[in-house]
C-alpha positions in Angstrom: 12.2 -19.1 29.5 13.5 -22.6 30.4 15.9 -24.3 28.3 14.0 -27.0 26.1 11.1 -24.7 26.0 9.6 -24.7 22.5 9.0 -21.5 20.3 7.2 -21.0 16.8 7.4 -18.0 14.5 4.7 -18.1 11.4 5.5 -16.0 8.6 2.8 -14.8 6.3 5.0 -13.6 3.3 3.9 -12.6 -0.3 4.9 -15.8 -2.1 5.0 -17.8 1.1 3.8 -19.1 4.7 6.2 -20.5 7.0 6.2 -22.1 10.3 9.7 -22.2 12.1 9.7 -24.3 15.6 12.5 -24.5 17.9 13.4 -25.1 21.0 15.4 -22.7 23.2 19.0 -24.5 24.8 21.1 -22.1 26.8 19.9 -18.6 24.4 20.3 -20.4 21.3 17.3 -21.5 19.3 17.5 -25.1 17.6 15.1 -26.0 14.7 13.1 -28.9 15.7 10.8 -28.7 12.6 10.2 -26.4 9.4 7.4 -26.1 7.2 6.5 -24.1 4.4 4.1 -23.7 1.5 3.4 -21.5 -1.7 0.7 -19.6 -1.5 1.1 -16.6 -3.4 -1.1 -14.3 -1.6 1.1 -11.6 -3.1 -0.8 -12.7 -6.6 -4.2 -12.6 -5.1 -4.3 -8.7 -4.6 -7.1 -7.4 -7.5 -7.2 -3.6 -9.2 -8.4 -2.4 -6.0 -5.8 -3.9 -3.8 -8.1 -6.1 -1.9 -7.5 -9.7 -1.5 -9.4 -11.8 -3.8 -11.4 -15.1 -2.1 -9.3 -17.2 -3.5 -6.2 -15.9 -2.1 -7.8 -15.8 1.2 -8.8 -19.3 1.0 -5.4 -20.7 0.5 -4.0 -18.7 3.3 -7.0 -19.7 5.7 -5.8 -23.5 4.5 -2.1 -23.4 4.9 -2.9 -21.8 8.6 -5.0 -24.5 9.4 -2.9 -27.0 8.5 0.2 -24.7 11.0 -2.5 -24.5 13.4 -3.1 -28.3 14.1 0.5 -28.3 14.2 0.6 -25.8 16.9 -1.7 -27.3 19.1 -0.6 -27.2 22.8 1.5 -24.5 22.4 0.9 -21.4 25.0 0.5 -18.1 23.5 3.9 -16.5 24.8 5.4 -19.5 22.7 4.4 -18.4 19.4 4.3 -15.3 17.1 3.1 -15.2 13.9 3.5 -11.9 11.1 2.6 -10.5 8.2 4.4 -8.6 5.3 3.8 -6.7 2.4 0.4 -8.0 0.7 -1.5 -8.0 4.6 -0.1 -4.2 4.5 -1.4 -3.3 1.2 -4.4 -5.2 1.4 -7.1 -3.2 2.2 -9.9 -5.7 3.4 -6.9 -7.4 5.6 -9.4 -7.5 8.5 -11.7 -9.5 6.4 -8.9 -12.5 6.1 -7.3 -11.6 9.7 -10.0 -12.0 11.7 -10.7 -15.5 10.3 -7.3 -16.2 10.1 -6.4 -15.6 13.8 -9.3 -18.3 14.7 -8.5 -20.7 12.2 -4.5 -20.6 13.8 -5.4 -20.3 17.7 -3.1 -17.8 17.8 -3.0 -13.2 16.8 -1.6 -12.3 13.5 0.7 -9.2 13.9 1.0 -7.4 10.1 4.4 -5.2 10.9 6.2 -2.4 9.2 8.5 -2.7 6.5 11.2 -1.0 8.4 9.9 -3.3 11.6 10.1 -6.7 9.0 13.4 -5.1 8.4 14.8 -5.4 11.9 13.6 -9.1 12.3 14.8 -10.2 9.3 18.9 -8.6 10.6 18.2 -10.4 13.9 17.3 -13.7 12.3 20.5 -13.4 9.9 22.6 -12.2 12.7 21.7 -14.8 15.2 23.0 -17.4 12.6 26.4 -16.1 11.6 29.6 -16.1 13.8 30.0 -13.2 16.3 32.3 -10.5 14.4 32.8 -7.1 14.1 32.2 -6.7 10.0 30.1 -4.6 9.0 26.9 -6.2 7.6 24.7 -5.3 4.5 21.4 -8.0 4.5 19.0 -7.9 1.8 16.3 -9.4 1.5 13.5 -9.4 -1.3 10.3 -10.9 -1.1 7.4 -11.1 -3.1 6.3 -7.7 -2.4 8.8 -6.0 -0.8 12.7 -5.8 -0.6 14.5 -5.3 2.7 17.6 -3.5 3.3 19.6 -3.4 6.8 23.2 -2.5 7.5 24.3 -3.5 10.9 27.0 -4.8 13.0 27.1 -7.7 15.3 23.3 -8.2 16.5 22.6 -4.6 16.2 20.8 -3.1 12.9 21.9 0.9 12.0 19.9 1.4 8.9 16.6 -0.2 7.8 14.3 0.1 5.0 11.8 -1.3 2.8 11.0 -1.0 -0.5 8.0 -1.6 -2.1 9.4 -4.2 -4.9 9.8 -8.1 -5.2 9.8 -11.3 -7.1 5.5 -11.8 -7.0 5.0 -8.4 -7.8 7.9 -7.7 -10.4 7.0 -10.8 -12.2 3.6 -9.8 -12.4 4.2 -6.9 -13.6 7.1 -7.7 -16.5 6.8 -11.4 -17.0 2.8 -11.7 -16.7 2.8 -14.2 -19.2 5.6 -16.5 -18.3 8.1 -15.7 -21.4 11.6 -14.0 -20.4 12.4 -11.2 -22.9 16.0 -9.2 -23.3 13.3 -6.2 -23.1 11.3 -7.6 -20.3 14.4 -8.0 -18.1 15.5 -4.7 -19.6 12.2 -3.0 -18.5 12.0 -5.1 -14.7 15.5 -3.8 -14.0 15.6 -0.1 -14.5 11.8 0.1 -12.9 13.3 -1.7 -9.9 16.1 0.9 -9.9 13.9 3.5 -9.9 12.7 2.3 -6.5 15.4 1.2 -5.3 17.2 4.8 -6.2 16.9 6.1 -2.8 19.2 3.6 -1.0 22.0 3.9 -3.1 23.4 6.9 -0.9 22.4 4.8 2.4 23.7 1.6 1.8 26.7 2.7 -0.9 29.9 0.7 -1.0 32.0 1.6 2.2 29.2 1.7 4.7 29.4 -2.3 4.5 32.2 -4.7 4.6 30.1 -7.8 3.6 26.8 -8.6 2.0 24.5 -10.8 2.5 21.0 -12.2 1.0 18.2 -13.6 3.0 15.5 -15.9 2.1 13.6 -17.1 -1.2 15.3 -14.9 -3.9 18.5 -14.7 -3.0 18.2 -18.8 -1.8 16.5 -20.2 -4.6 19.4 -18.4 -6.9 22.4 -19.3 -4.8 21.2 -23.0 -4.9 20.6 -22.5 -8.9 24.4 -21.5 -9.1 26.1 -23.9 -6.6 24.1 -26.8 -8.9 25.5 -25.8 -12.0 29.3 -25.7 -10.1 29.7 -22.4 -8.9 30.6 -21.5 -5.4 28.7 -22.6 -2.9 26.5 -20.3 -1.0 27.8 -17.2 -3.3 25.8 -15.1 -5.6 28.1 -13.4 -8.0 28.0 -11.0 -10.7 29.2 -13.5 -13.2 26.7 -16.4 -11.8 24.1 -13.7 -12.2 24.8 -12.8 -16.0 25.1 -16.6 -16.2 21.3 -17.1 -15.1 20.5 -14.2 -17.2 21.4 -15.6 -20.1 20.1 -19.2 -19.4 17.0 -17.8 -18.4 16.7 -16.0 -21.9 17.2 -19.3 -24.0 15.1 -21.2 -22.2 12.6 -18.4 -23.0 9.4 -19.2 -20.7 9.2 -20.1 -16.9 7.4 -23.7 -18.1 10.3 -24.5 -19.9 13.2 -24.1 -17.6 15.1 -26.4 -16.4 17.4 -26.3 -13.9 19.2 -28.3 -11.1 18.2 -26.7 -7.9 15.3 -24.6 -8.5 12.0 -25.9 -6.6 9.2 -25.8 -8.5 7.0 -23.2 -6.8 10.0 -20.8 -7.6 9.5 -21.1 -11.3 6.8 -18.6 -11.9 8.3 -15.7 -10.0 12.2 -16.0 -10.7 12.2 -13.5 -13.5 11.1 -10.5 -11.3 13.9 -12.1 -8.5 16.2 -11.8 -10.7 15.7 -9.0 -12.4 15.2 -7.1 -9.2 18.5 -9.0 -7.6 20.3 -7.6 -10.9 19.4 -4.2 -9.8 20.4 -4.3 -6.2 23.6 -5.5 -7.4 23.8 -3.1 -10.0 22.9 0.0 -7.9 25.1 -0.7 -4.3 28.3 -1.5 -6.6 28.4 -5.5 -4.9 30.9 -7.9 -6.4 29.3 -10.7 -4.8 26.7 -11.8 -2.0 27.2 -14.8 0.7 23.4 -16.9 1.3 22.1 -16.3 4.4 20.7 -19.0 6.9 18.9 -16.8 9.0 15.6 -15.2 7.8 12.6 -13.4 9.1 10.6 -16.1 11.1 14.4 -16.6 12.8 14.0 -13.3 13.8 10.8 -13.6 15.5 12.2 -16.9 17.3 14.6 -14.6 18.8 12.0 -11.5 19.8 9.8 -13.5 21.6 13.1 -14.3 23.9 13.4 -10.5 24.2 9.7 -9.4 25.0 10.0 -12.1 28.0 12.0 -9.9 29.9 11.1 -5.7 29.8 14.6 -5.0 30.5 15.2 -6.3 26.9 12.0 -6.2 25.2 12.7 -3.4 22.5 9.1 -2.2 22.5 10.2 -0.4 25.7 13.2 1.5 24.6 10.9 2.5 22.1 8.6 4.1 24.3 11.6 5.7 25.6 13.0 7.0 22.7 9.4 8.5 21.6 9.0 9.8 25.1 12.2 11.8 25.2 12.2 12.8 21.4 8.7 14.9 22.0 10.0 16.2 25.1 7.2 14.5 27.6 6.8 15.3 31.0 8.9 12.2 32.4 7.8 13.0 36.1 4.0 13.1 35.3 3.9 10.6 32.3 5.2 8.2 35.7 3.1 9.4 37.9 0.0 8.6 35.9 1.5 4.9 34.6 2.0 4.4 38.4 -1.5 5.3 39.3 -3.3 3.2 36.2 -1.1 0.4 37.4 -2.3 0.3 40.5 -6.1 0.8 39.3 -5.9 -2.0 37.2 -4.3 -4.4 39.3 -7.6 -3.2 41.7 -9.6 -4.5 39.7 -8.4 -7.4 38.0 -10.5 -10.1 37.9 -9.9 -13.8 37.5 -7.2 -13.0 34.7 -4.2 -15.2 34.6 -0.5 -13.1 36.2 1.2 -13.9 33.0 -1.7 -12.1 30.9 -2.8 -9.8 33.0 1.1 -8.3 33.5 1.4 -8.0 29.4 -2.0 -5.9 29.6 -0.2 -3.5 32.5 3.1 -3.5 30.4 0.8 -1.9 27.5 -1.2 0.3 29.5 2.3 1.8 31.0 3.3 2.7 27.8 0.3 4.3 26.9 0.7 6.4 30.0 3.9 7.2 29.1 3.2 8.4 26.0 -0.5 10.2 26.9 1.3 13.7 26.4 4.0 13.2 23.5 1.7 15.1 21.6 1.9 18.4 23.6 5.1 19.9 21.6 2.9 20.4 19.1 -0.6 21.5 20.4 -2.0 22.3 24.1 -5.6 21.7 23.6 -5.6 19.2 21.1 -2.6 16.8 22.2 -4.2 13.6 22.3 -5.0 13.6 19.0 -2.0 15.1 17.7 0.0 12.1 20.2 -2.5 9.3 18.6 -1.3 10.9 15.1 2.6 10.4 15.8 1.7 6.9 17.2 -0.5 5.7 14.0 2.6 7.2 11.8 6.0 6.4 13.9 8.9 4.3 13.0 8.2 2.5 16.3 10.9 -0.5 16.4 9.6 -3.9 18.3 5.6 -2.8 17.3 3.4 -4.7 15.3 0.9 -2.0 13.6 -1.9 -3.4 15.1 -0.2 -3.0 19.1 1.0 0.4 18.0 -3.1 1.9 16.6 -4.0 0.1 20.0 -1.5 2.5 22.0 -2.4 5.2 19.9 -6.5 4.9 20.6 -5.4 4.8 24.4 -3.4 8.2 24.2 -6.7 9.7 22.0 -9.5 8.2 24.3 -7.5 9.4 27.5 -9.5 12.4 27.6 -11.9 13.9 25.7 -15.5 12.9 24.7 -16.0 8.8 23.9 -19.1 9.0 22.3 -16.5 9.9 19.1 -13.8 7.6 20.2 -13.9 4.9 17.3 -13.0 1.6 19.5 -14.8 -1.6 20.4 -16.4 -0.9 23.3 -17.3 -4.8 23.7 -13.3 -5.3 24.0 -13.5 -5.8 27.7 -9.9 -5.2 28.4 -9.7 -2.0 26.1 -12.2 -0.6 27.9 -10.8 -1.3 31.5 -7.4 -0.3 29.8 -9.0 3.1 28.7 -11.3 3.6 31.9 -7.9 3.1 34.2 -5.9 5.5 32.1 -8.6 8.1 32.2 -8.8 7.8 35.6 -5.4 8.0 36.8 -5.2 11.4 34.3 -7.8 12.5 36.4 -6.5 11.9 39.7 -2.7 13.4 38.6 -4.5 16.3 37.3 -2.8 18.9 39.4 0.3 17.0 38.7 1.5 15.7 42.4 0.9 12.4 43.4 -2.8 12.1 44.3 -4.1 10.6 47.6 -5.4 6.9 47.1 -6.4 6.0 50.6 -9.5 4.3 50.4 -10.1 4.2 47.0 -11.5 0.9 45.2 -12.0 0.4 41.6 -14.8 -2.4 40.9 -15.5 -4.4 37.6 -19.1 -5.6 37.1 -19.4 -9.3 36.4 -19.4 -10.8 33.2 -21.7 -9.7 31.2 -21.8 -6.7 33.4 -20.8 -3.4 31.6 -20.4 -1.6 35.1 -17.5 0.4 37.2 -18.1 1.5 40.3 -15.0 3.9 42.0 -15.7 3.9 46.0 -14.2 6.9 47.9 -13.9 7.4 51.6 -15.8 9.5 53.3 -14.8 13.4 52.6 -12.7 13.1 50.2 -14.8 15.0 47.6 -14.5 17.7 50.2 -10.6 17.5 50.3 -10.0 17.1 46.5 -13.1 19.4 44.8 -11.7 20.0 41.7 -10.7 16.0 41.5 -14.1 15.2 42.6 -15.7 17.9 40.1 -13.6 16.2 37.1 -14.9 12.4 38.5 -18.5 13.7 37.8 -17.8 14.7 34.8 -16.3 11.5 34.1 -19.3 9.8 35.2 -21.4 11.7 32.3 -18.6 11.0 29.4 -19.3 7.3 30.2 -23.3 7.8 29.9 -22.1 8.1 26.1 -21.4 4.1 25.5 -22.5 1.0 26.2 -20.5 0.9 30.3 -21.8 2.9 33.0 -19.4 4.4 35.6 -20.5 4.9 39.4 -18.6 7.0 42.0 -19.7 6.5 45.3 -18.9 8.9 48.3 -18.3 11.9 47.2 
């Protein structure tokens, strides 16, 4: 990217929605404009864990208020994500699909461990380059991430399923603060947060630091009232504590500091700040600047080059950790590549080079599942790919990969995908192909072959192959035929001519 180019992360968090812009100047990402509003989806999810119309409704506002915003904008220049409540929500489609037009641009829900990672690279990009070693947490409405790392790499990432919406909720439902209440919130956040005490125990970390509203929201609190600036302590927490307790109910605090929208959810922050304190043996906590939608500033840089874009190390690391056939997994990405670059039709380079990016990968990870079953690997690869800790994928990108690596052979008329995505489908037909054509595992002969897309709204392929080369490949031109009868099965129809 050029130096003034501009960049935009949205952030679709529990409590709230931010938009971060920037504009890139030699690497280094300069805030040009910030905006943020309470939404509270995190409150909005009912008995059944689905999102209630009123909760959708405020987020479909808030992102079209960021979408006029973002007007003009290219879509390489933005990225917007979602946390916790679009994880847990089970009719997320339902607000996503509405929510992607209403913002011009896609809404990637990520991983906890893949929130994780963002949120180190957003903190690490805005501290001085040292060799400490780095404990960030950062607790949501939702969710509470935990990262140690050094420099601008992460080592260790998790996330827990506990924050300041959900805990206050839960504990302080009603508004009033409780010696019990905070009693209860603190050992049932210890309970969830029991499992990181051995990762993230005192000596794995020289200094720690807290990202975002929580942590924020109390730093501020405690540098009004004429404690250090920027540190959370023990002793400022026990301080809050007790001021929270004689002020007895959210609607009747008052403090120097605190924003408003933080009022009704700083008794589960607390109390679940408290425990993180409590259970990693930490003295005292420095406020991060850097957060989440930093992080994503700083991805987008990365996925502009594949050398750095992480999503391709990850490939790599999958590839080699279930032993996959290196040679042949390349030989087929070669062959897909060049089938869809055949037959690519009026799509812009930039966009039609991130859809090859993605089909490589696919082909590089069609046989990952092959460690664990011969006849059925595809499914067993789609499996690893729906469940993997897959650094640098949104969950949506990665059940995309994994519906490639199941749909790449097999029957279709039981592959679950929408056959009406155009470039799915020439995605799928390309990688099926080039399976086809590497079937005896040397690199096939291509000489004359053409791969044709109908027109819009043409649901057609048609392969052409010179004359007698059916004769000289029979088992490849036997396999094309059957090819030609698995896509009977859906709505495309597939032609191959000259055999």
């Amino acid at each position: 990217m050029q130096n003034g180019t501009r960049l935009a992360a949205v952030d679709l968090g529990s409590n709230s929605f931010r938009l971060e812009i920037g504009r890139l100047d030699h690497g280094q990402i300069h805030r040009t404009e910030y905006l943020k509003e309470t939404v509270r989806q995190g409150n909005g999810l009912d008995a059944d864990r689905n999102l209630t119309p009123e909760a959708m409704q405020r987020g479909w506002d808030c992102l079209a208020r960021f979408g006029e915003r973002l007007a003009g904008f290219k879509r390489t220049q933005v990225r917007a994500v979602a946390t916790q409540t679009l994880r847990e929500a089970r009719n997320r489609e339902e607000f996503l699909v509405r929510a992607h037009k209403i913002l011009g641009f896609p809404i990637d829900v990520i991983s906890g461990r893949e929130e994780a990672r963002l949120i180190y690279q957003g903190v690490a990009h805005m501290l001085p380059q040292s060799d400490e070693r780095r404990l960030v947490v950062d607790i949501g409405g939702r969710s509470t991430e935990m990262i140690l790392g050094k420099g601008l790499d992460a080592t260790a990432m998790e996330s827990y399923r506990v924050g300041s919406v959900a805990w206050s909720m839960k504990y302080f439902s009603d508004g009033q603060f409780s010696p019990r209440a905070f009693e209860m919130a603190e050992i049932a956040a210890k309970a969830v947060l029991d499992e990181a005490v051995d990762a993230y125990r005192p000596g794995t970390w020289d200094v720690a630091y807290g990202s975002s509203g929580t942590i924020g929201a109390v730093s501020d609190v405690l540098t009004a009232a004429g404690w250090p600036a920027g540190l959370v302590t023990r002793e400022g927490l026990d301080w809050l504590l007790d001021r929270l307790l004689k002020a007895q109910s959210a609607d009747r605090l008052k403090f120097d500091g605190m924003k408003d929208d933080r009022r009704a959810v700083i008794g589960g922050g607390v109390s679940v700040l408290r425990a993180v304190f409590d259970l990693l043996d930490i003295e005292q906590m420095e406020a991060a600047q850097g957060a989440l939608r930093h992080g994503v500033l700083y991805d987008l840089l990365d996925r502009e080059q594949d050398l750095t874009d992480l999503r391709s190390t990850t490939v790599q690391r999958l590839s080699s950790k279930f032993n996959a056939d290196v040679t042949q997994a390349e030989r087929v990405s070669k062959v897909s590549r060049y089938l869809f670059l055949m037959a690519r039709t009026g799509m812009p380079i930039a966009e039609s080079e991130r859809f090859q990016r993605k089909l490589e990968w696919a082909a590089q990870l069609h046989e990952i599942g092959s460690q664990i079953s011969h006849s059925d690997y595809h499914k067993h690869g789609a499996y690893i790919l729906d469940n993997a800790d897959a650094p640098g994928f949104a969950l949506p990108e990665l059940h995309r990969l994994s519906l490639l690596v199941l749909g790449h052979r097999g029957k279709l008329r039981k592959l679950e995908v929408d056959f009406e995505d155009r470039i799915f489908v020439q995605q799928l037909l390309c990688l099926r192909l080039a399976v086809i054509l590497c079937h005896a595992r040397r690199d096939p002969d291509l000489k004359g072959l053409q791969l044709e897309f109908g027109a819009e709204p043409g649901q057609l392929f048609v392969l052409n192959c010179r004359p007698g080369w059916g004769e000289a490949f029979p088992q490849s031109a036997y396999l094309l035929h059957e090819e030609v009868l698995a896509w009977q099965k859906t709505p495309w129809t597939l032609i191959v001519s000259g055999l």
